[in-house]
Backbone as XML, in Angstrom:
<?xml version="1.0"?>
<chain id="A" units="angstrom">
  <residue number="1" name="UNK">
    <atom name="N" x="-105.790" y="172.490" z="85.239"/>
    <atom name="CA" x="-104.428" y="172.261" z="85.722"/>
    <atom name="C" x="-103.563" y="171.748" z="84.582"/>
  </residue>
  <residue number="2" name="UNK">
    <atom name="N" x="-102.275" y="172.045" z="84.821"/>
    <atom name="CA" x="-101.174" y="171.529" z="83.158"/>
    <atom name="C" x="-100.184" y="171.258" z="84.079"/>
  </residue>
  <residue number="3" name="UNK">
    <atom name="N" x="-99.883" y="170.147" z="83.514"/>
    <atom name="CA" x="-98.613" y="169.235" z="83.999"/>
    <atom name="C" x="-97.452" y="169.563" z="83.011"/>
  </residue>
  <residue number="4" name="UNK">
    <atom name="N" x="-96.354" y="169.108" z="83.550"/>
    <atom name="CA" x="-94.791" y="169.688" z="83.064"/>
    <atom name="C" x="-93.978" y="168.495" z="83.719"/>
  </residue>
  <residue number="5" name="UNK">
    <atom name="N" x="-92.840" y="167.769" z="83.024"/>
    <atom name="CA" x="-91.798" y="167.628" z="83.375"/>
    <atom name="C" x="-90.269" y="168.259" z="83.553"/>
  </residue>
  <residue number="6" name="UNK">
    <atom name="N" x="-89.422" y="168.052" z="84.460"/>
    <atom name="CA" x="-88.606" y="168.755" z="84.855"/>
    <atom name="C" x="-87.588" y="168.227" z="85.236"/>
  </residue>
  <residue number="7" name="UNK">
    <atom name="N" x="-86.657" y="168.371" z="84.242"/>
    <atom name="CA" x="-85.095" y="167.165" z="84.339"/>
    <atom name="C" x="-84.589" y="168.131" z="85.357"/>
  </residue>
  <residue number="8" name="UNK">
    <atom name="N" x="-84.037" y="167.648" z="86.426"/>
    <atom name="CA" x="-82.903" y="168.074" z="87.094"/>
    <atom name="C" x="-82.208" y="167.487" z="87.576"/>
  </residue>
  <residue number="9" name="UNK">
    <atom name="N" x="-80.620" y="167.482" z="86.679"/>
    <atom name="CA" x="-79.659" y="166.353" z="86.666"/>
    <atom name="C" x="-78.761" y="167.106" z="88.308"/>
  </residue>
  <residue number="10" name="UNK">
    <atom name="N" x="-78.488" y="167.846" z="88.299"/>
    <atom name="CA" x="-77.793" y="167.887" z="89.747"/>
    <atom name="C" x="-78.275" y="167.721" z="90.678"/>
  </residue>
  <residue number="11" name="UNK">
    <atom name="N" x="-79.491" y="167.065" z="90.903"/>
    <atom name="CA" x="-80.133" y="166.662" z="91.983"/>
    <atom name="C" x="-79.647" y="165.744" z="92.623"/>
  </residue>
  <residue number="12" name="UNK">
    <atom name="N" x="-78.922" y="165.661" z="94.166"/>
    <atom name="CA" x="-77.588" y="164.679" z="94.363"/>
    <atom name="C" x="-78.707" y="163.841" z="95.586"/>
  </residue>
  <residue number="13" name="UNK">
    <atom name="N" x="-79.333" y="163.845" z="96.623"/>
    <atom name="CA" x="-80.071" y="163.848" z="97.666"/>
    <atom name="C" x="-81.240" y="164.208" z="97.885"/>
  </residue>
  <residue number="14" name="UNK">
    <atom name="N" x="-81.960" y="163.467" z="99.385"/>
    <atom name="CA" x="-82.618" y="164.061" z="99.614"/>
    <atom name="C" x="-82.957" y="165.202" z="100.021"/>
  </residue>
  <residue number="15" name="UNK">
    <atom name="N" x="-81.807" y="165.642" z="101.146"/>
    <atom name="CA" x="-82.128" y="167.573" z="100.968"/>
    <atom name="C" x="-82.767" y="168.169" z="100.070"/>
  </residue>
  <residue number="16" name="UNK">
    <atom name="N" x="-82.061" y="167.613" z="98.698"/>
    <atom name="CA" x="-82.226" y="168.508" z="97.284"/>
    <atom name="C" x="-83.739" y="168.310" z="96.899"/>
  </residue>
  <residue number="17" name="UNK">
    <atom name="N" x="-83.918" y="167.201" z="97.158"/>
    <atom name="CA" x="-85.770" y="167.317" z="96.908"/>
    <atom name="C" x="-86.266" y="167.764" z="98.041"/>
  </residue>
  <residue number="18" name="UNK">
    <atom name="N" x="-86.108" y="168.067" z="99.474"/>
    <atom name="CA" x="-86.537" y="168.847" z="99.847"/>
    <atom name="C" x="-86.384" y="170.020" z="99.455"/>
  </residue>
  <residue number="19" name="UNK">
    <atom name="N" x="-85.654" y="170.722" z="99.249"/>
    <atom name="CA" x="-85.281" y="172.203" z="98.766"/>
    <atom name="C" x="-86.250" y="172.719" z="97.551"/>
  </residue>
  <residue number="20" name="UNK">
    <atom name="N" x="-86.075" y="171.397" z="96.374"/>
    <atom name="CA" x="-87.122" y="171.571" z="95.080"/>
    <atom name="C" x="-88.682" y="171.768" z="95.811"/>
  </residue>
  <residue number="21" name="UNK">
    <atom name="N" x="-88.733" y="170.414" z="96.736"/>
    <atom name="CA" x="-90.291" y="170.779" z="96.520"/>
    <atom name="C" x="-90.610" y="171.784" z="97.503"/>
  </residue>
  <residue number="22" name="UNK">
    <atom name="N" x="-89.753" y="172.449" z="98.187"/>
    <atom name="CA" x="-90.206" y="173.788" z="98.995"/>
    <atom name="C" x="-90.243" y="174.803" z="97.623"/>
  </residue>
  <residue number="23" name="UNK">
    <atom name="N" x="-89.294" y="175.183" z="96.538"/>
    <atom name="CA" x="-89.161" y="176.100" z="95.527"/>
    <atom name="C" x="-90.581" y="175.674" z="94.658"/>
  </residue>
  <residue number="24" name="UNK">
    <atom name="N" x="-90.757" y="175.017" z="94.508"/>
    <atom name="CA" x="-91.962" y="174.605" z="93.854"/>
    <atom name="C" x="-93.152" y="175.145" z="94.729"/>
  </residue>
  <residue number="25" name="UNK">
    <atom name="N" x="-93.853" y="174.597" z="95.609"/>
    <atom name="CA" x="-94.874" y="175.082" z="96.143"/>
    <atom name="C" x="-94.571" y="176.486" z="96.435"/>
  </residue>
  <residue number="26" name="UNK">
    <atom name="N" x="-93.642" y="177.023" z="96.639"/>
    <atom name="CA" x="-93.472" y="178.293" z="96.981"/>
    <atom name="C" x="-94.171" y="179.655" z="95.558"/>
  </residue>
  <residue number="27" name="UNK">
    <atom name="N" x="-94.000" y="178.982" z="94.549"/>
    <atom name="CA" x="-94.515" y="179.673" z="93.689"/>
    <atom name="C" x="-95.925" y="179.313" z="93.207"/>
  </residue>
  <residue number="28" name="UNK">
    <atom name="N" x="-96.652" y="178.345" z="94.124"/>
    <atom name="CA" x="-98.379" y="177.719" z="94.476"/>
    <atom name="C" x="-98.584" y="176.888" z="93.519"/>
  </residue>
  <residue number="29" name="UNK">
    <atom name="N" x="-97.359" y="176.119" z="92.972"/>
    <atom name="CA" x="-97.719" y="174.426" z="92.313"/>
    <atom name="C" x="-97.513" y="173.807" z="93.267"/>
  </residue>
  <residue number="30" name="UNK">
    <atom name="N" x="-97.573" y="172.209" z="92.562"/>
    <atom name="CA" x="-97.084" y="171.129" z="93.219"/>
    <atom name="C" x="-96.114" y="170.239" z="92.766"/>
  </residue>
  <residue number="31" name="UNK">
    <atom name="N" x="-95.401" y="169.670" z="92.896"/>
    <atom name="CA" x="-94.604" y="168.326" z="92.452"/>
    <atom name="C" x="-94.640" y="167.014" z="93.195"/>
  </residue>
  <residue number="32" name="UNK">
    <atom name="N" x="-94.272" y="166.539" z="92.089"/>
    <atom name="CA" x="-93.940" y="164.681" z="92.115"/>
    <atom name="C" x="-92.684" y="164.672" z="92.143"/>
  </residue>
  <residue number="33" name="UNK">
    <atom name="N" x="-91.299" y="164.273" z="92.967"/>
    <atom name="CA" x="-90.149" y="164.769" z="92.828"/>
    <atom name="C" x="-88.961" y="163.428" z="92.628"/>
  </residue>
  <residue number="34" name="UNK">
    <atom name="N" x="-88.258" y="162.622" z="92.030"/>
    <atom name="CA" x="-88.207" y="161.623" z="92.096"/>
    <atom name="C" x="-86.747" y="161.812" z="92.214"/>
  </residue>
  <residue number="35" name="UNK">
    <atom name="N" x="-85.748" y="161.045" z="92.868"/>
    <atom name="CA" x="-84.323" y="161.531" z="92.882"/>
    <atom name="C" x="-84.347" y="160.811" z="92.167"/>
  </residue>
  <residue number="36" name="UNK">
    <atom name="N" x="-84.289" y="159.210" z="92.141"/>
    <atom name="CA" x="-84.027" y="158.078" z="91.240"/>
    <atom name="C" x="-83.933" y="158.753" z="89.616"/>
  </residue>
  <residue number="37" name="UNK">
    <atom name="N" x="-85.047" y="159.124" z="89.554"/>
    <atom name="CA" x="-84.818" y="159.749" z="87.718"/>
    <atom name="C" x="-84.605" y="161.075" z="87.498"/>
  </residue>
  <residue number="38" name="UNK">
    <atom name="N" x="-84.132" y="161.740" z="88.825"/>
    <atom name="CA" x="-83.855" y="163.327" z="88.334"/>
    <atom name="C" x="-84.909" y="163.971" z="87.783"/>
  </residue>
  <residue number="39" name="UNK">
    <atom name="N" x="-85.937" y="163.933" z="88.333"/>
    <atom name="CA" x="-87.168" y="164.686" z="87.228"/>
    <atom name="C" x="-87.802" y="165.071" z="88.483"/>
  </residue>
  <residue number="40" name="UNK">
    <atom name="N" x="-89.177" y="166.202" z="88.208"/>
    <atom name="CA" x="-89.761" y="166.761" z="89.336"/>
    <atom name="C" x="-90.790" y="167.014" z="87.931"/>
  </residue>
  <residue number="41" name="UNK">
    <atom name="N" x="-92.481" y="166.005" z="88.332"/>
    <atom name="CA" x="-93.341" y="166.353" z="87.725"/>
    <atom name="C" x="-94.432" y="167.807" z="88.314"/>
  </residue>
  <residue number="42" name="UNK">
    <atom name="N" x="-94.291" y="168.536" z="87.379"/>
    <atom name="CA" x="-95.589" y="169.329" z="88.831"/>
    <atom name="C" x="-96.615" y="170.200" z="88.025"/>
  </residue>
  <residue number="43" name="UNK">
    <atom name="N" x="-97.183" y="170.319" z="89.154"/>
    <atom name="CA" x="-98.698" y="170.306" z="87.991"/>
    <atom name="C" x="-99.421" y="171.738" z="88.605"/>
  </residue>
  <residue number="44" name="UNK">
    <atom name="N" x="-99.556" y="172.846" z="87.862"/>
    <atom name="CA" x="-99.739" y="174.144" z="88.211"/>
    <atom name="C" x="-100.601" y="174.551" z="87.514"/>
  </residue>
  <residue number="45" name="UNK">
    <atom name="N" x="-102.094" y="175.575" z="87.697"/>
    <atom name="CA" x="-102.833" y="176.743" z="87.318"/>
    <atom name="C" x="-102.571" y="177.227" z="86.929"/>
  </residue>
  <residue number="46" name="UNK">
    <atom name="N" x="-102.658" y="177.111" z="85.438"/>
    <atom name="CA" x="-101.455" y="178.387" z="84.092"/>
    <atom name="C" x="-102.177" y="179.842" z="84.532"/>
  </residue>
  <residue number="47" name="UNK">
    <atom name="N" x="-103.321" y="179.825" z="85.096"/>
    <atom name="CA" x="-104.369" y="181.251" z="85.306"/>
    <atom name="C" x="-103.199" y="181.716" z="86.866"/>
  </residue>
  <residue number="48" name="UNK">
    <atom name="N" x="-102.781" y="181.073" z="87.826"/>
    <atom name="CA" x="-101.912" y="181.065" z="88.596"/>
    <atom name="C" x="-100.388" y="181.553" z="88.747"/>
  </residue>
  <residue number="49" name="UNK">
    <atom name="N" x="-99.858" y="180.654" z="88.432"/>
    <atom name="CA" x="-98.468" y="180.518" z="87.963"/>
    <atom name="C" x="-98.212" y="180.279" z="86.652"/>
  </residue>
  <residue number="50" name="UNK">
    <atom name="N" x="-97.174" y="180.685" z="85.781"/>
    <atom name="CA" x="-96.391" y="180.367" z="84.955"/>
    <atom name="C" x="-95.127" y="179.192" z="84.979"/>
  </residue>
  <residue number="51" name="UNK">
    <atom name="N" x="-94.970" y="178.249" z="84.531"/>
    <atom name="CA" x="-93.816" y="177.372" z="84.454"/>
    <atom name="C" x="-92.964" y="178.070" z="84.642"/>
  </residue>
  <residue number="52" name="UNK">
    <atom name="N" x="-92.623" y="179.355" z="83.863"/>
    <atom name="CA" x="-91.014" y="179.476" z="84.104"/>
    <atom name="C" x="-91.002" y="180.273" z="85.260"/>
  </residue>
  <residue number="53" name="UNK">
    <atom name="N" x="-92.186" y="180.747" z="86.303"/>
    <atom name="CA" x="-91.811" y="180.961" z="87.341"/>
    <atom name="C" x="-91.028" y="179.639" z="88.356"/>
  </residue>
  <residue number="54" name="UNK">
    <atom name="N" x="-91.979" y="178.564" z="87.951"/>
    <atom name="CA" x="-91.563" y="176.949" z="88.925"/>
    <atom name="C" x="-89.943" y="177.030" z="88.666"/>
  </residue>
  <residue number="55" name="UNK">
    <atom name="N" x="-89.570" y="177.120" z="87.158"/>
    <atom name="CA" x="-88.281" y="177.117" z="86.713"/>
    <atom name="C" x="-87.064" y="177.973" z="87.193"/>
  </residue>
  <residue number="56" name="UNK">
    <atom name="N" x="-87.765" y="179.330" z="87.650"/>
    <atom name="CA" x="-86.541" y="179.933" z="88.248"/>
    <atom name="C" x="-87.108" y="179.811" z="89.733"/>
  </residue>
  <residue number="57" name="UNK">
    <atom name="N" x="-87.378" y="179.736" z="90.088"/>
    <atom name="CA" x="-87.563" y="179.168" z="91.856"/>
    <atom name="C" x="-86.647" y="178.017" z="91.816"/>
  </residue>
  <residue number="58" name="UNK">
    <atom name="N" x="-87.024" y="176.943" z="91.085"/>
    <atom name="CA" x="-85.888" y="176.005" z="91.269"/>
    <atom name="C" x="-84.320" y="176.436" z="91.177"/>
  </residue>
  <residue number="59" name="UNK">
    <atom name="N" x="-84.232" y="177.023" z="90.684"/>
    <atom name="CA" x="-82.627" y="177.465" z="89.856"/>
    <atom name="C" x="-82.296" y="178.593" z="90.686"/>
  </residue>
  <residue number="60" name="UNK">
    <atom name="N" x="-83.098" y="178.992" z="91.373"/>
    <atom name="CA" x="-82.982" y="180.254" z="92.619"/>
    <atom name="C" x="-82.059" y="179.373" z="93.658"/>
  </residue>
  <residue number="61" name="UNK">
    <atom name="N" x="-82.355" y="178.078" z="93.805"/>
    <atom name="CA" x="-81.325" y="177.152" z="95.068"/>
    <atom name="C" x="-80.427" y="176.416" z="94.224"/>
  </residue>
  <residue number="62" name="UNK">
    <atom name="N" x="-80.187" y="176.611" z="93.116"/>
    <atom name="CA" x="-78.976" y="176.730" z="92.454"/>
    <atom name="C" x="-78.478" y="174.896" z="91.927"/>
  </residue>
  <residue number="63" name="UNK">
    <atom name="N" x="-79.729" y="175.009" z="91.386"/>
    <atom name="CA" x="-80.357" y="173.156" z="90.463"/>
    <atom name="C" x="-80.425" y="173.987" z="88.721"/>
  </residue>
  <residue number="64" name="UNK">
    <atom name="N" x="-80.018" y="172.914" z="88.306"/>
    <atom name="CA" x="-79.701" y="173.242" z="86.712"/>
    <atom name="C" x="-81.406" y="172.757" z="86.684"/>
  </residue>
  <residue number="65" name="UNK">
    <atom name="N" x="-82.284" y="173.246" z="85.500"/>
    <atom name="CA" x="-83.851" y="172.900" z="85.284"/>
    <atom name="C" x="-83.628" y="172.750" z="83.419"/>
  </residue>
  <residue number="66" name="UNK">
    <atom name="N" x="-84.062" y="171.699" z="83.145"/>
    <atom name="CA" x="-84.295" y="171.265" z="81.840"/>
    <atom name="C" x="-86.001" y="170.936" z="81.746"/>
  </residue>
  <residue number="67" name="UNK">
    <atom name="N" x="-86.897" y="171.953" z="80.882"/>
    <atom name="CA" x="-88.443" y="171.290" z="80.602"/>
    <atom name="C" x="-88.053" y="170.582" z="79.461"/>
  </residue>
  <residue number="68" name="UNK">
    <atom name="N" x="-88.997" y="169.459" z="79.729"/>
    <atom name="CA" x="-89.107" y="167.646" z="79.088"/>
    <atom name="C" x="-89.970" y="168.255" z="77.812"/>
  </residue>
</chain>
């Protein structure tokens, strides 16, 4: 498993981490999603998924994604 951090400064609410961590598992990772620091840690099967799939799933519900 490989872990990633994931700035996402327009993250305003909780909706919005709901929304992330539905876009996230949706592409079969997981996240740690924190509004307080705008970041979403998540930790995915590179044999699985690719990061920049997690990355445009997020940005698919229309969240700016910065990798740490």
């Amino acid at each position: 498993m490989m872990k990633a951090i994931l700035k996402i400064p327009n993250m305003s609410c909780q909706h919005c981490v709901m929304r992330i961590s539905k876009a996230i598992e949706s592409v079969g990772a997981k996240g740690e999603i924190s509004l307080e620091k705008k970041t979403a840690v998540v930790e995915f099967d590179p044999e699985k998924t690719r990061l920049e799939d997690i990355v445009r799933a997020i940005e698919r519900y229309g969240y700016e994604v910065e990798v740490e």
